[in-house]
N, C-alpha and C positions, 0 to 999 in steps of 0.2 A: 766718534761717528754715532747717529742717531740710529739707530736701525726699525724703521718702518717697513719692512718685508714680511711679515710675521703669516700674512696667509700663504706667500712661501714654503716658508718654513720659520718656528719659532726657535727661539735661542734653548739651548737645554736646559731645564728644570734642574735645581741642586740636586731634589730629591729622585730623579732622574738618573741623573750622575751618579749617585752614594748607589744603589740598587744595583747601577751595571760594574760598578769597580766590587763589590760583594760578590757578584754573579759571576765575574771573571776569578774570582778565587774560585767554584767550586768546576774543577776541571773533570768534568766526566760529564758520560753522553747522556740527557734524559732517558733513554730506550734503555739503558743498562740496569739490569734489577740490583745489582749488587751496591752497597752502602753510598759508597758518593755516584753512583746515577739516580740514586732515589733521591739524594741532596737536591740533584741537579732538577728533576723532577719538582719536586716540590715547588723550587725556584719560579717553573715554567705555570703550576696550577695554581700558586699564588698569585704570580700576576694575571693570570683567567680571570680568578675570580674578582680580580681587581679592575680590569674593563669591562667583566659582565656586570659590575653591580655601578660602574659609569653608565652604563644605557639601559639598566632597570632587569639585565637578562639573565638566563642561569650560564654558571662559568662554563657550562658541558656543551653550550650551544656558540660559543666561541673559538673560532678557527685560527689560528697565525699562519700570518702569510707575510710576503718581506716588503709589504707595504699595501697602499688602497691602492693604485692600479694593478696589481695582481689579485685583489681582492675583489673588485670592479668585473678582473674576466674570468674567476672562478665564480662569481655568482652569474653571469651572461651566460659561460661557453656550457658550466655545469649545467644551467637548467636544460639550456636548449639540445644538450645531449641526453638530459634524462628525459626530455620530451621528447626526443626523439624526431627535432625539427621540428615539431606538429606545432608552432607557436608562429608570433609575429612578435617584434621589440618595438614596442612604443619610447620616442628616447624625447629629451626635450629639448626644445633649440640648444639652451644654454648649459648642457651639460658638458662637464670636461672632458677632454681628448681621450681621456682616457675611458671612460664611457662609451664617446662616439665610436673611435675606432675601433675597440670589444665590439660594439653593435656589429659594426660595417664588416668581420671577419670571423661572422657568428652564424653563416649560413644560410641564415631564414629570413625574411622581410622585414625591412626595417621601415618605419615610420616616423614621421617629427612629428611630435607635440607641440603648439603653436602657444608661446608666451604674450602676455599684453606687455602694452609698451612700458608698462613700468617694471618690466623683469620678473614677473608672475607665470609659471604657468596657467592656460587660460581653461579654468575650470568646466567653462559653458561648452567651450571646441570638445574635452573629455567626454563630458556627460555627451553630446551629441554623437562623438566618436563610439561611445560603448553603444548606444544603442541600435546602432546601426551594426554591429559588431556580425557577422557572419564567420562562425566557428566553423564549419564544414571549408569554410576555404579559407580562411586567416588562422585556423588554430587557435590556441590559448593566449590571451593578450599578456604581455609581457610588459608591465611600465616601468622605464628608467629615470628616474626624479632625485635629484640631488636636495640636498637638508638647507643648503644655502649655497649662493652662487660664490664663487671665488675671487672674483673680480670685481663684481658690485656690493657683494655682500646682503642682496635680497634673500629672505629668506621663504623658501618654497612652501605651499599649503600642503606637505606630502601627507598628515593625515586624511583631509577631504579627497588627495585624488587615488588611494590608497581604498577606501573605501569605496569610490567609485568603481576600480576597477575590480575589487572583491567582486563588488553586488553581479558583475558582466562575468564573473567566475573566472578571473583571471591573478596573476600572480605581480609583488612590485618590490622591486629592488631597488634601495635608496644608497645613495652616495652620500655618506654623513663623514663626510672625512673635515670639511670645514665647520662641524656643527662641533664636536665633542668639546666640551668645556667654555664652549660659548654662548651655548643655548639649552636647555637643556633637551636629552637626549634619553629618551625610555619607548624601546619596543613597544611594547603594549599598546603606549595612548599612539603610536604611530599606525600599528595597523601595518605593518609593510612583514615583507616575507624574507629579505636580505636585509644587510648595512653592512656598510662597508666602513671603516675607518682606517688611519695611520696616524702612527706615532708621532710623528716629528711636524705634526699639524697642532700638538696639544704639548709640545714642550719637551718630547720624547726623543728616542736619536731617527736617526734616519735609516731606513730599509728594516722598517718592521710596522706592521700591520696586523688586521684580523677583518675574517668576513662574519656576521650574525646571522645564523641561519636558523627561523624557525621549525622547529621541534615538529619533523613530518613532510615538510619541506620537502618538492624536489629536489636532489644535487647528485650532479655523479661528479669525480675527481677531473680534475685536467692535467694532472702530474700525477705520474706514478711510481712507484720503489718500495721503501718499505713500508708503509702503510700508518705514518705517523698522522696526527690528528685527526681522529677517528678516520684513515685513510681518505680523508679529502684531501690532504694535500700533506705529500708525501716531502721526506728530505727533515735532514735533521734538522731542529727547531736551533736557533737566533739565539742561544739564553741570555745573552749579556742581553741583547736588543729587547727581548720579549719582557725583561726584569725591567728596565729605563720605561718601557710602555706602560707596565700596570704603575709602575710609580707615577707616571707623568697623570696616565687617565684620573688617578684618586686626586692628585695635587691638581689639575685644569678644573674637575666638578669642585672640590673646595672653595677653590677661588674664584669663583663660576662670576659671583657678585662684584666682585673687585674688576671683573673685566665689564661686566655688564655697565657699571658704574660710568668708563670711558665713554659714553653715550652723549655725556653732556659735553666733555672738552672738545668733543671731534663734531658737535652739532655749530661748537662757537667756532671752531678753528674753519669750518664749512661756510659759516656767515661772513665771515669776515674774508673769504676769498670769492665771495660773493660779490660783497659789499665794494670792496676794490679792485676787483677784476673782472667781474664779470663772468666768472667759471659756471660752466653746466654744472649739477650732482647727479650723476645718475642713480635712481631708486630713489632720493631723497621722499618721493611721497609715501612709502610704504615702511613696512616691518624690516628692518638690516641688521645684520650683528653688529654691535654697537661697535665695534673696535674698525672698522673696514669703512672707508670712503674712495669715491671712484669719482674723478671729474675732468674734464676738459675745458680748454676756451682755445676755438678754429685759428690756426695758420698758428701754433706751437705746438710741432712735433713730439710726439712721444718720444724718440729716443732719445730727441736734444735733450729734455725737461729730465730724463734716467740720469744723461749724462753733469747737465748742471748742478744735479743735489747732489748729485754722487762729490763733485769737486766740490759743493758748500758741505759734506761732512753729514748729508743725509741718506738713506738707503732707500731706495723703493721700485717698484717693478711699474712696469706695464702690460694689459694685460693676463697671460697665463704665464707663471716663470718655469712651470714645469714641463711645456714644450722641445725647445729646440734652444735656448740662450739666447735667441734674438727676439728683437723688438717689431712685432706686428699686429697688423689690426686686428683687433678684436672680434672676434664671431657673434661673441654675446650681445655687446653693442648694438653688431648689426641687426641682429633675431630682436632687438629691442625696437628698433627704427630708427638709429642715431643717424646722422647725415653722415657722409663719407667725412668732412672734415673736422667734425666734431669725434668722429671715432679713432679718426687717424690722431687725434693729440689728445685720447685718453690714459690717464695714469693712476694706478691704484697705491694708497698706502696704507697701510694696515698694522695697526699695533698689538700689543699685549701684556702677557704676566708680569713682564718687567720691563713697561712702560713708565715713565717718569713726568710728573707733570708736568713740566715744560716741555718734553716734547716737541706736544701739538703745537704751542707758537712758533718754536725753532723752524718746525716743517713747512709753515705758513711763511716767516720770515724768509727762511732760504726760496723757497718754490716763487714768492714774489719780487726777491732781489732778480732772479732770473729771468720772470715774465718782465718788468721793466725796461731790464736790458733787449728784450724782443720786442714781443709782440705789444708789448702795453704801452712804449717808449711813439709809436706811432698814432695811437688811439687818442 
């Protein structure tokens, strides 16, 4: 089986693995002061300071959480209680559910961000939006902007609108959960006030995460107990999980190049499903994480096309996989302008750390044995 699901989820990192079977020897609670919880501790500050210094941050301004969409709604639910609703959520078309819905059961007004049609947020609508920005009845602008899209693999101008929403004296929290070890990924030149990341996006396991929360920063907690992570977010910490993360975060920026590299096989593997089929790319004109391609050709279904690779021995989603398990149109698509039938037969595949160069022909090979058989068999 080939496995092209990777913005899914990626396969676990070795160095991943070795970290969390290490971390499962030391059996004691972080919170315990006595010899093996201080083990155990150590365990949890090392790997901190192992994804603070993947996104340029200090390890003390790093939160774990049991993944990015709880990261996603301790940075939403937190602020806008530490605002004390006094805010509005700017979100952008194409953010993940896990975004939207945090928005949509976050109390205060929510507003979309309007993308261009090539999967950008549309900078000019921003700039226009802040200026006209009335605080006395909207409150503090809140922008929600993901690092790169999931599906298409565009990737966001969050320093420019970041800035923008600075200058309107407003706050922005970025969903970098698809960015970490694909792009690079440093607070600072970003200028945002959250990020949010997950583990098992960068080769990590699965149900472990962290939010970045600048130093001053509104947040109040959304979980409460003992008061673990500097009491943002309460419950004993993951350590096997939280160990696999700072290993995975060091090994994704390492090999940061080696992914970036796939740029070229998935631009040729693109042409040539072009060149013989006639497939849309969506994003193709812009900035993508080199590993992720997104495309359709009208009247071949998406799920058919899941379910074809899947029996020629390939893996890939349609799509958001982290939804519901089923196969539906795309949101993003649509916030982009795709036509109904071009969005109804879009399919993402998406590679990585242990991608293989043949691969990308195999994916093209199987995805074109099956359009033959349909849609291409009539053309």
């Amino acid at each position: 089986m080939i496995y092209a699901d990777y913005n899914a989820t990626a396969p676990l990192r070795p160095e991943a693995r070795a970290a969390m079977i290490a971390a499962l020897e030391v059996q004691a609670n972080p919170s315990s002061v006595h010899g093996p919880g201080r083990a155990a501790r150590k365990v949890v500050e090392t790997a901190r300071a192992q994804v603070g210094a993947a996104i340029g941050a200090r390890a003390q301004d790093v939160v774990f959480t049991s993944g990015g969409t709880e990261a996603n709604a301790l940075a939403l639910h937190g602020v806008v209680a530490q605002l004390e609703r006094k805010c509005t959520l700017l979100v952008s078309a194409i953010e993940h559910e896990a975004v939207i819905k945090n928005a949509g059961y976050a109390g205060v007004g929510v507003e979309t961000a309007y993308i261009t049609a090539d999967g950008k947020l549309d900078l000019d609508w921003l700039r226009d939006r802040m200026a006209k920005w009335d605080h006395d009845r909207d409150g503090l602008p809140l922008m929600a902007i993901m690092m790169a899209n999931n599906e298409t693999g565009v990737i966001q101008p969050v320093s420019e609108a970041a800035m923008i929403v600075r200058e309107a004296g407003g706050l922005t929290h970025c969903d970098a959960v698809q960015g970490l070890g694909k792009i690079m990924v440093n607070v600072g030149l970003l200028g945002v006030d959250y990020l949010a990341l997950s583990a098992h996006k960068a080769g990590g396991p699965q149900g472990c995460g962290a939010l970045w929360v600048r130093s001053g920063a509104p947040l109040k907690p959304v979980l409460f107990g003992g008061g673990q992570e500097r009491s943002l977010r309460s419950g004993t910490e993951n350590l096997s999980g939280i160990a696999g993360f700072g290993a995975a975060a060091e090994a994704s920026v390492r090999d940061m190049g080696k992914l970036q590299a796939l740029a070229a096989a998935r631009d040729a593997m693109e042409a040539r499903l072009i060149s013989e089929a006639g497939v849309t790319v969506f994003g193709a004109g812009v900035e993508r994480l080199a590993q992720t391609s997104n495309f359709a050709i009208a009247g071949f279904r998406a799920e058919t096309q899941v379910m074809a690779m899947d029996l020629g021995g390939v893996a890939v989603s349609s799509g958001s996989a982290c939804s519901s398990g089923k196969v539906k149109r795309s949101l993003v698509l649509a916030a982009m302008g795709a036509e109904d039938a071009l969005a109804d037969s879009a399919i993402r595949v998406s590679f990585g750390w242990d991608t293989q160069p043949g691969d990308f022909d195999r994916v093209a090979d199987v995805w074109l044995e099956a359009a033959r058989r349909t849609v291409l068999k009539t053309n």
